[in-house]
C-alpha positions, 0 to 999 in steps of 0.5 A: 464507509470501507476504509482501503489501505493500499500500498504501492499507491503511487505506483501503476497499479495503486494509482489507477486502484485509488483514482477508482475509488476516488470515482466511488468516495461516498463508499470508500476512504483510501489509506495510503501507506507509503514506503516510509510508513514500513520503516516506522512500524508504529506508523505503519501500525496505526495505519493498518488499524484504520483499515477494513481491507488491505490490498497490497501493491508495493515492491521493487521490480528492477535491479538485482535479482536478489535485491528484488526478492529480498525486498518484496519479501521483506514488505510482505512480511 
């Protein structure tokens, strides 16, 4: 079994992702990490660590410019 984190899970995108591999779930696990897990870094920590694979959708895609770049920087790092 692979476990597959996924940011942005409730997003577009991370939402078709986990609905794909809900259709393979004898092969694949889903680790859904929220937007709150990134502001409890231990949280987040624990739930990295049971992950094979992480494949990272989360980010901001409307208001300020600047706000936009800030925030996607930010939950990349």
């Amino acid at each position: 079994m692979i476990h597959v984190g996924i940011t942005g899970s409730s997003g577009f995108v991370g939402s078709h992702l986990r609905f794909f591999l809900y259709e393979k779930r004898n092969e694949y696990k889903c680790v859904q990490i929220e937007q709150e897990d990134f502001s409890h870094p231990e949280k987040l920590t624990q739930k990295l660590g049971t992950c094979d694979v992480v494949v990272h959708l989360a980010g901001l895609n409307r208001g300020d410019e600047n706000e936009i770049y800030d925030t996607n920087i930010l939950l990349t790092n």
